[in-house]
C-alpha positions as CSV (number, residue, x, y, z in Angstrom):
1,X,0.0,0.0,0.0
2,X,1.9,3.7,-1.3
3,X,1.3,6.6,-0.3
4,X,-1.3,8.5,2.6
5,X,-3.2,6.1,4.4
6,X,-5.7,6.2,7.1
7,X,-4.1,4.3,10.3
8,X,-6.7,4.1,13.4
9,X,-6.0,6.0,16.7
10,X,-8.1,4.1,18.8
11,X,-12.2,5.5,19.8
12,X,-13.0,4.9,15.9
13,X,-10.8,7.7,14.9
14,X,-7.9,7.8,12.3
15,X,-4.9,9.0,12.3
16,X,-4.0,11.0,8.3
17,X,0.1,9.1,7.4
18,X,1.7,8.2,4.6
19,X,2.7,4.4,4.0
20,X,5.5,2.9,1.7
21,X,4.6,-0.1,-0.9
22,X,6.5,-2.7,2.0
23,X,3.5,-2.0,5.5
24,X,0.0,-3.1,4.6
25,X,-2.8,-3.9,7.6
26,X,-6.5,-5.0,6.7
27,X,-6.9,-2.0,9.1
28,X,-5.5,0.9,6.9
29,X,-7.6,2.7,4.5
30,X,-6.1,3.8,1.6
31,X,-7.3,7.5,0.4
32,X,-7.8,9.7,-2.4
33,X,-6.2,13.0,-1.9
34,X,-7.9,16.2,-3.5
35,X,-5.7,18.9,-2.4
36,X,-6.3,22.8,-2.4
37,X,-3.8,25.0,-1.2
38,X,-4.6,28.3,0.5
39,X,-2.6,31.2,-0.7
40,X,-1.5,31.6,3.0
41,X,-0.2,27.5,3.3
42,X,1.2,27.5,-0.3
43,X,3.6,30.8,0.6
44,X,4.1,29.8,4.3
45,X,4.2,26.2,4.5
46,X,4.4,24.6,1.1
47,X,6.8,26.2,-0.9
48,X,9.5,26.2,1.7
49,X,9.3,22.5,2.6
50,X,9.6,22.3,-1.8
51,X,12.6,24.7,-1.7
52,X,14.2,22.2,1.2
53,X,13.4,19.6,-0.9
54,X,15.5,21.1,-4.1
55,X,18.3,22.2,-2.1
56,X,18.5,18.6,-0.7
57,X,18.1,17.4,-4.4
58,X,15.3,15.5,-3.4
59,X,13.8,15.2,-6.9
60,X,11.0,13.4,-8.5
61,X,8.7,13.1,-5.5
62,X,5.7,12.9,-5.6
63,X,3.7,16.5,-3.9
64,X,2.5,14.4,-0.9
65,X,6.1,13.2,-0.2
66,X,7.5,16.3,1.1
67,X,4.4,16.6,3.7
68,X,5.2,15.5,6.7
69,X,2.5,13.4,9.0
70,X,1.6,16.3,11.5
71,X,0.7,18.9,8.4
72,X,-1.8,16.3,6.9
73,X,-3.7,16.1,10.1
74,X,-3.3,19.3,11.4
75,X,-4.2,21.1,8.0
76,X,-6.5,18.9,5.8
77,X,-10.0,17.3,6.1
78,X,-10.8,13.6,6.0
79,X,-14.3,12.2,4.6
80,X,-14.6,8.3,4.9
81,X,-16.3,7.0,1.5
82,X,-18.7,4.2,1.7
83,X,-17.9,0.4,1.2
84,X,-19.5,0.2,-2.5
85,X,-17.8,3.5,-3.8
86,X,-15.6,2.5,-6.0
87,X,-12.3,4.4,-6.8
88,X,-9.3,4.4,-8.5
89,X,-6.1,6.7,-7.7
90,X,-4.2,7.8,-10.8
91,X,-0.7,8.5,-10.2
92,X,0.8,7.1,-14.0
93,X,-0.4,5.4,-17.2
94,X,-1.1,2.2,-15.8
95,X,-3.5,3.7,-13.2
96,X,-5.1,5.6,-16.0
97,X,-5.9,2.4,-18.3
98,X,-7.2,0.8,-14.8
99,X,-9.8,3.4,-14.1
100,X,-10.7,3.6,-17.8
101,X,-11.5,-0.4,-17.7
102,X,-13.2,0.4,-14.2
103,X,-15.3,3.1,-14.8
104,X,-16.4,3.2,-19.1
105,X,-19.5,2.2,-19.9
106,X,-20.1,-1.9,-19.9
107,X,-19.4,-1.8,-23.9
108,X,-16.4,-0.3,-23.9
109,X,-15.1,-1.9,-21.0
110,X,-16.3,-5.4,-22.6
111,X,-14.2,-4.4,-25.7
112,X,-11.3,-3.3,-23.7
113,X,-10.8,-6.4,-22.1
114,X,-11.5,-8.8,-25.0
115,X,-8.3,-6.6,-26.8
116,X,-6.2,-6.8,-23.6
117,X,-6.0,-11.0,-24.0
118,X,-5.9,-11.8,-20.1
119,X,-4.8,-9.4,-17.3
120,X,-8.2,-10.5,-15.4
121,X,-7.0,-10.0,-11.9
122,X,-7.2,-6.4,-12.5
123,X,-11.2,-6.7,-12.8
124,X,-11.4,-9.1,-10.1
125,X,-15.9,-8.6,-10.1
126,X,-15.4,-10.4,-13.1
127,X,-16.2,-14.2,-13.5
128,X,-14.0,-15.8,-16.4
129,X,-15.5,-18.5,-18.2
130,X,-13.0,-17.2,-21.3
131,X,-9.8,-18.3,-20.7
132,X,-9.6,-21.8,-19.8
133,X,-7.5,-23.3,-17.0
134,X,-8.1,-25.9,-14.1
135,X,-9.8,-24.5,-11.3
136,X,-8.9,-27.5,-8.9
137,X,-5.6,-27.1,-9.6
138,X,-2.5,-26.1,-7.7
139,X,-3.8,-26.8,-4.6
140,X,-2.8,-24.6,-1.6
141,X,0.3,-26.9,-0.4
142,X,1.6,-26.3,-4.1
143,X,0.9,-22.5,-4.1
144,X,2.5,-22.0,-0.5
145,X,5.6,-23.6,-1.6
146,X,6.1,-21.3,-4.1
147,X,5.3,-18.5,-2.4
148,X,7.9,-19.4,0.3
149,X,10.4,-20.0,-2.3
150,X,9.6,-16.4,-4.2
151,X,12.6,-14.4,-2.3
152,X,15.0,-17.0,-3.1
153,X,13.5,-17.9,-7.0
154,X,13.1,-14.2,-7.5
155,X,16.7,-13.8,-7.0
156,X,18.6,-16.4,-8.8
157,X,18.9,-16.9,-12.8
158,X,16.4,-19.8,-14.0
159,X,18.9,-23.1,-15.0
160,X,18.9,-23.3,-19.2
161,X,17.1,-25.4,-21.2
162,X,19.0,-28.8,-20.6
163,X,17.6,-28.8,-16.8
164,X,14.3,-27.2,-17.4
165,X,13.9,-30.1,-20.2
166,X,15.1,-32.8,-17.4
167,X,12.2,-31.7,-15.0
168,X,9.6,-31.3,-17.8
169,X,10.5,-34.8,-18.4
170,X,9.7,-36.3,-15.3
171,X,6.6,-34.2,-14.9
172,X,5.7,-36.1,-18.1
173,X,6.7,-39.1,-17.6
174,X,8.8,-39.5,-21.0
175,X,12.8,-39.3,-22.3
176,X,14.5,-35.9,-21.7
177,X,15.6,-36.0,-25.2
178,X,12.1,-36.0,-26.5
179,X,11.5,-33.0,-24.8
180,X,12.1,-29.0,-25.1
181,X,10.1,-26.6,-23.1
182,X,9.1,-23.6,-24.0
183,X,7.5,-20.2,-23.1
184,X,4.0,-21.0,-23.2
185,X,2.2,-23.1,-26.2
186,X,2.3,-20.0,-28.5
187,X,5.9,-19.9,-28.1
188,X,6.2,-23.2,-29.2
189,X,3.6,-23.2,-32.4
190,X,5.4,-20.4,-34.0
191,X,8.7,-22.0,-33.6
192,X,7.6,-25.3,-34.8
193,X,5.4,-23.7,-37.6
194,X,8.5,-21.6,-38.7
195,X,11.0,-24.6,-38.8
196,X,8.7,-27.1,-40.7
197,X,7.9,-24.4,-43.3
198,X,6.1,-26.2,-45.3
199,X,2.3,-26.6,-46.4
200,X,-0.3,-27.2,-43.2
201,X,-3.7,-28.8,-43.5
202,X,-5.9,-27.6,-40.6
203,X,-9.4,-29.1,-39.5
204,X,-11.8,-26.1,-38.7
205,X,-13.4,-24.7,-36.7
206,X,-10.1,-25.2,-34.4
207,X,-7.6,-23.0,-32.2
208,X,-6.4,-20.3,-34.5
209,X,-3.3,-19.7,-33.4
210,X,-2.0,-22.3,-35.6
211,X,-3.9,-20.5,-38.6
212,X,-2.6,-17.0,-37.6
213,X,1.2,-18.1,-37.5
214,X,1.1,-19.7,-40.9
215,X,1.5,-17.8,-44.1
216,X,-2.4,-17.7,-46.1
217,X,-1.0,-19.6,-48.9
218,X,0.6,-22.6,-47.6
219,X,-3.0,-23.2,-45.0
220,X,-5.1,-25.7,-46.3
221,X,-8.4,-26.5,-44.7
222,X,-11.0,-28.7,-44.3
223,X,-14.5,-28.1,-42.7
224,X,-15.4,-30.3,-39.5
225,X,-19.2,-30.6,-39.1
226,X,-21.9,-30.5,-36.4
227,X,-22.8,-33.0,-34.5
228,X,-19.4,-34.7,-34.5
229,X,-16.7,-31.7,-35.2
230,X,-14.2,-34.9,-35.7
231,X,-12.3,-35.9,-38.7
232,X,-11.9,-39.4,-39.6
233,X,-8.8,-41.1,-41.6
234,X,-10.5,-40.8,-45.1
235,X,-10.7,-36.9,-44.3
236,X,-7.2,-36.9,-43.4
237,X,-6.0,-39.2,-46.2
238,X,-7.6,-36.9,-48.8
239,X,-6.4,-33.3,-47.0
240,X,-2.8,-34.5,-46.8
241,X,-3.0,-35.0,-50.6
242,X,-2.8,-31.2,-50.5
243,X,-0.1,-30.5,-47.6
244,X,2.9,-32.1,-45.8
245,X,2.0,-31.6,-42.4
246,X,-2.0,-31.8,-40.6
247,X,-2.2,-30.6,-37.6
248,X,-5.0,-31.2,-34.9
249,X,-6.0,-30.2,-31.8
250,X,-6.8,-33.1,-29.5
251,X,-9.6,-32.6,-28.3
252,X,-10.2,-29.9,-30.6
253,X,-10.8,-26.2,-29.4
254,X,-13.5,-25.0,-29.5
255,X,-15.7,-27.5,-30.1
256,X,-14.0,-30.3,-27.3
257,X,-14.6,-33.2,-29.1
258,X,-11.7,-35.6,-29.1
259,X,-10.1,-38.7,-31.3
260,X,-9.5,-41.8,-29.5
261,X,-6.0,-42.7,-29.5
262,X,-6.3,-45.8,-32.0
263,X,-7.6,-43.5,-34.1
264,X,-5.0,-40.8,-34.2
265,X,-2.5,-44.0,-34.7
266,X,-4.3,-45.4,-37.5
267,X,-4.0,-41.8,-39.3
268,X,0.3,-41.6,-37.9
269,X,0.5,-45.0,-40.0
270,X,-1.0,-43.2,-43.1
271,X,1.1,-40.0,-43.1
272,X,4.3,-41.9,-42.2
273,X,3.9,-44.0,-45.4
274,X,3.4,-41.2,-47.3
275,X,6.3,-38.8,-45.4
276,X,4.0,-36.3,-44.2
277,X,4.0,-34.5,-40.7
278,X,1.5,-34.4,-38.3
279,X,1.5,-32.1,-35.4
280,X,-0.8,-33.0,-32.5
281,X,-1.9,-30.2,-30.0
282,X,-2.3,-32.1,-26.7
283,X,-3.1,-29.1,-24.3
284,X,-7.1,-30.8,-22.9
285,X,-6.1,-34.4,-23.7
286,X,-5.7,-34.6,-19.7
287,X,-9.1,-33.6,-19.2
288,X,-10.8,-36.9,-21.5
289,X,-12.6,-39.7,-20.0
290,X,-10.6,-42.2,-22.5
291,X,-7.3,-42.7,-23.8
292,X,-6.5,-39.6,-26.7
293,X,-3.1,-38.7,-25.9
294,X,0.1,-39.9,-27.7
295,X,2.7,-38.9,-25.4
296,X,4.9,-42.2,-24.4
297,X,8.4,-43.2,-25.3
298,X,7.0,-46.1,-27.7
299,X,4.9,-43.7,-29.8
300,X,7.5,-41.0,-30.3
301,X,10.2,-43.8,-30.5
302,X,7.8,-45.1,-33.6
303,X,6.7,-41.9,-35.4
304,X,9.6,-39.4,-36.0
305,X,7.1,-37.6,-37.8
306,X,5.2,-37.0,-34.7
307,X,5.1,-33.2,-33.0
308,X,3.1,-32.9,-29.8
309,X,2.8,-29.7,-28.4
310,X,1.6,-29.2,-24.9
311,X,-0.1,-26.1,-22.9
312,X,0.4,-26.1,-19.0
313,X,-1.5,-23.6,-18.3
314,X,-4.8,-24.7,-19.4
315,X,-5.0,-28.4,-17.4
316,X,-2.5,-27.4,-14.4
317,X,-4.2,-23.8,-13.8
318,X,-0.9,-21.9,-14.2
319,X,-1.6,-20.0,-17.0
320,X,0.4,-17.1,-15.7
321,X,3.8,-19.0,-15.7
322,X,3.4,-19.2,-18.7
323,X,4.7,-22.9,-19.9
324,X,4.9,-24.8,-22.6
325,X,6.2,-28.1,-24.7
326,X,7.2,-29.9,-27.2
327,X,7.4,-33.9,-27.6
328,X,9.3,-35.5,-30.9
329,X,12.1,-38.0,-31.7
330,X,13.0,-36.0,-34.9
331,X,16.1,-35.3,-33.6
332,X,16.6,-33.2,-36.6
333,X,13.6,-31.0,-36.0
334,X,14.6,-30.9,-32.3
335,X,17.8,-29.5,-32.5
336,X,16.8,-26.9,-35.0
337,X,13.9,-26.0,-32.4
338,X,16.5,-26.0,-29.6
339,X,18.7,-23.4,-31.7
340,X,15.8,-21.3,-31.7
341,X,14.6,-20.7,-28.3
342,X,16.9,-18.6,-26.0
343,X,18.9,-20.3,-22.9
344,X,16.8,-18.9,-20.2
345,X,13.5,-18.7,-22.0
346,X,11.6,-20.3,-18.8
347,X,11.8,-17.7,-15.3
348,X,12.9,-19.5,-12.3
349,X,8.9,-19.5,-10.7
350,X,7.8,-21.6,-13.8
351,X,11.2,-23.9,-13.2
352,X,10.3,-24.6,-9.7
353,X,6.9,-25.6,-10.4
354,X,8.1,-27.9,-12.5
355,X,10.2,-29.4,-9.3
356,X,7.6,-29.3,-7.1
357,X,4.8,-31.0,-9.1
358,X,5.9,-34.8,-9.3
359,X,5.0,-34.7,-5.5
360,X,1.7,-33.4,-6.2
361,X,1.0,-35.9,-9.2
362,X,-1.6,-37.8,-7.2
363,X,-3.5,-34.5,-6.7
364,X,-3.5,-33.3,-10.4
365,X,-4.8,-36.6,-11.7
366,X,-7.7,-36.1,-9.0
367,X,-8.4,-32.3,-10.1
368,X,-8.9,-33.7,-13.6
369,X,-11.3,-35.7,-12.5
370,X,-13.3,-33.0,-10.7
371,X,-13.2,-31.1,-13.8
372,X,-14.8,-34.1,-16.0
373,X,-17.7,-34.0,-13.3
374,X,-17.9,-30.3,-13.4
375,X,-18.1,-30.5,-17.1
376,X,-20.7,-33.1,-16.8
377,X,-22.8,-31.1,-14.7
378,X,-22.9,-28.2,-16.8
379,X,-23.8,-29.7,-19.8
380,X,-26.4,-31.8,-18.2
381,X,-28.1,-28.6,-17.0
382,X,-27.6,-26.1,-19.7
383,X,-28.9,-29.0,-22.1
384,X,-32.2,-28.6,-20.0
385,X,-32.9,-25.2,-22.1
386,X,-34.5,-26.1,-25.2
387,X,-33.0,-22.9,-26.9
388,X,-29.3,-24.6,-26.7
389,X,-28.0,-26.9,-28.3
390,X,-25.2,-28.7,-25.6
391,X,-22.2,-30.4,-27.8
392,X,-20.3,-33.3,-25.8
393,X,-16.8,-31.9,-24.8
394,X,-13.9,-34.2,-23.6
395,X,-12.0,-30.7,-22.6
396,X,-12.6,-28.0,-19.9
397,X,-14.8,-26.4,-21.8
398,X,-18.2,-26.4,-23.3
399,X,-19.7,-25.8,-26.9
400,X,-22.9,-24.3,-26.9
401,X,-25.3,-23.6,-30.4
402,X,-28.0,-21.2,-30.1
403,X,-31.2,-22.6,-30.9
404,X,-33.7,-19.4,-30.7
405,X,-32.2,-16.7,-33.7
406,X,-30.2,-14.7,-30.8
407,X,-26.7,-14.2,-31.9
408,X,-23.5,-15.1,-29.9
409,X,-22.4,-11.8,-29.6
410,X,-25.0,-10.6,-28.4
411,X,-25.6,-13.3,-25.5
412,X,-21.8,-13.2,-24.7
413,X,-22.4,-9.0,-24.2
414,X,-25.6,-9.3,-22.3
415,X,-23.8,-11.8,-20.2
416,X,-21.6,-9.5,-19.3
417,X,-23.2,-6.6,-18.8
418,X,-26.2,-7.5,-16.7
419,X,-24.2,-10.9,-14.8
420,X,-20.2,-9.7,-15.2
421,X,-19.8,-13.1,-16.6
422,X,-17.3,-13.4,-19.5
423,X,-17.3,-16.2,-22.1
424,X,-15.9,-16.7,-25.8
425,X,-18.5,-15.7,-28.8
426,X,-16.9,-17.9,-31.6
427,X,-18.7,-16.1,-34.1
428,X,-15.8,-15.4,-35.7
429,X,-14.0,-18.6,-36.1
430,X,-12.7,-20.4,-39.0
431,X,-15.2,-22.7,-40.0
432,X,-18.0,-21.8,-38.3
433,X,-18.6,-17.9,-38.8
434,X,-22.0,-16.4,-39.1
435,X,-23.6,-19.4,-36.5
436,X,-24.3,-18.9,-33.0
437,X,-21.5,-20.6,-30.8
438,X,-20.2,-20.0,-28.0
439,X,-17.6,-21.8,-25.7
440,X,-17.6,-21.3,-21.6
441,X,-15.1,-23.0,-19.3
442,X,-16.0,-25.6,-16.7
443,X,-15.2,-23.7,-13.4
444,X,-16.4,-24.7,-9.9
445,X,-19.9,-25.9,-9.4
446,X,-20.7,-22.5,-7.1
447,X,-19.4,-20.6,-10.7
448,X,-21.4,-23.3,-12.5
449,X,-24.7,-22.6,-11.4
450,X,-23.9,-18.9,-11.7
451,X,-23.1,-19.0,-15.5
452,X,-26.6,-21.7,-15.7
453,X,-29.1,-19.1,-14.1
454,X,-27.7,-16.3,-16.0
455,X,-28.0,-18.4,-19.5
456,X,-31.3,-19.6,-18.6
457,X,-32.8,-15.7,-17.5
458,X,-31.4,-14.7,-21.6
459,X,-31.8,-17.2,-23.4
């Protein structure tokens, strides 16, 4: 807490101070100071504690700094605002671009934050069912060992990549040398996109950061359709005609459907006949009831024309550390990726997450499970409204078709405005724009019903 504070006297009175960024009590108040100086304080009191302040080259404070504690109280007044008034000190930029989000009309502020791309702890009113994460997951043992560890982890260099790739290892249970982590998914899709350089076939509607990082003509496409949303080999047999590398998300985004593993195999035999790529995008596989994902030592070991690429954020809730991977025995491919990515590309928080987790394994496996029934839930209830349309989903997520002529942006708006609920309006997605999807996340069953009565009143 910086700058004046309230501090209590004792008898329900307090005491005007000022307060430095390091002492914080649930009993301070933090004030808004609207200053106006007499003619008579400016010339006797102000200006010469400013002139000390010069001639001690005390420069760049801040007007408060140079008042000392006994001139606030003995010279200004104090009004005590109410609980629900909301305010918003502006001392820089940042604090500018906060009260702009906080106090702009629901429209504007709904814009600002869909443009911001995460930064949600700033609007903390706000309940998220955009961005998707686990919401069982760290648990507090996890979270307290980190923050115990910040001082330290804050001030030591992360270890390079060779480490980093060590502990991602063991997290996932496969061979160091399959593995390169990276800063965050993203990270990781442009670098593998780049390298590869060569034509992509993409299934849509899907996650379009693998659309956006390629180059318009070397994307080819093919459309997935409702009810299914899934691809099956004679699909991929005839896109890879076109391309030498598909790429899928697994289960798919937004639409959460997910191939079986056999499946995906059956497809990996295909392309590595015919020397084609396939990239598999495993960030929700941890969230499916059956058996999707590809990532052991045999199947790499097999298919050196395999790339999985993993997200952390979304199925371990950490989306803030930002983590990412990639899983391949192309060794080739691997140390051209390697060569890419910076030595310390991973901060030190991220690498000690990465330590903490295997003890915590048990836990995660369990969290996954809590978001399956979560998911369950919701779709069993919003499928109760006869103006929805409630796809299965083996992610952490939920795709939802509007039945009733409303569009999705307009739901995902009013849903914010009137419930300060946020959720994705995939109007605009490859593949299916111009239709009335939308994708929310699977949170906790108290959020849940929340985002279920505030459908239901719209819709």
């Amino acid at each position: 807490m910086n700058g004046t504070i309230l501090a209590p006297s004792g008898n329900g009175r307090y005491t005007l101070r000022k307060s430095n960024s390091e002492e914080y009590r649930e009993s301070y108040l933090k004030t808004i100071n609207i200053y106006k100086f007499s003619k008579q304080f400016s010339r006797e009191i102000f200006m010469p504690l400013i002139k000390n302040a010069i001639k001690k080259k005390q420069l760049g404070l801040y007007y408060e700094d140079i008042i000392t504690d006994s001139i606030l109280n003995k010279h200004f007044e104090i009004y005590k605002a109410g609980k629900k008034e909301k305010w918003i000190e502006i001392d820089n930029a940042v604090d500018l671009f906060h009260a702009i989000l906080q106090f702009s009309d629901p429209e504007h502020k709904y814009n600002s934050l869909l443009k911001s791309y995460g930064g949600l702890w700033r609007s903390s009113e706000i309940i998220d069912f955009f961005y998707l994460s686990n919401p069982f997951f760290p648990p507090d043992g996890l979270i307290n060992e980190l923050k115990n560890a910040l001082p330290r982890l804050l001030d030591n260099y992360p270890s390079g990549g060779t480490t980093i790739n060590h502990l991602a290892a063991t997290t996932f249970q496969v061979k160091s040398g399959y593995t390169i982590v990276s800063n965050g998914a993203s990270e990781m899709i442009e670098c593998v996109l780049g390298i590869l350089n060569c034509t992509f076939g993409i299934l849509t509607p899907t996650f379009d950061e693998y659309i956006n990082r390629v180059e318009k003509p070397k994307i080819r496409t093919a459309k997935l359709t409702a009810p299914d949303f899934l691809p099956d080999l004679t699909m991929i047999k005839n896109l890879s005609t076109t391309c030498d590398c598909i790429i899928l998300i697994n289960p798919n985004n937004p639409t959460g459907k997910g191939l079986k593993r056999d499946t995906i195999l059956s497809m990996l035999d295909y392309l590595k006949e015919n020397r084609k790529y396939l990239i598999v995008d495993e960030s929700f596989a941890d969230f499916s009831g059956t058996p999707v994902s590809l990532l052991s030592n045999h199947i790499l070991r097999t298919y050196n024309n395999l790339f999985i690429i993993k997200s952390m954020g979304k199925s371990y809730g950490i989306p803030g550390l930002r983590l990412g991977a990639l899983f391949t025995s192309n060794k080739e491919i691997r140390q051209r990726v390697r060569s890419k990515l910076p030595i310390w590309n991973i901060n030190s928080i991220a690498e000690y997450f990465f330590e903490l987790f295997p003890r915590y394994r048990s836990i995660y496996i369990d969290a996954c499970k809590k978001v399956q029934n979560e998911r369950n839930y919701l779709s069993t209830q919003l499928s109760k409204n006869k103006n929805l349309s409630v796809f299965n989903s083996d992610a952490n997520f939920v795709f939802l078709e509007l039945l009733n002529g409303r569009s999705s942006k307009d739901l995902a708006f009013s849903l914010f405005r009137d419930y300060n609920i946020l959720v994705k309006d995939c109007n605009s997605k490859k593949g299916i724009s111009g239709k009335a999807y939308l994708r929310v996340a699977v949170k906790t069953r108290e959020d849940n019903d929340k985002l279920i009565h505030a459908i239901n009143s719209l819709v």
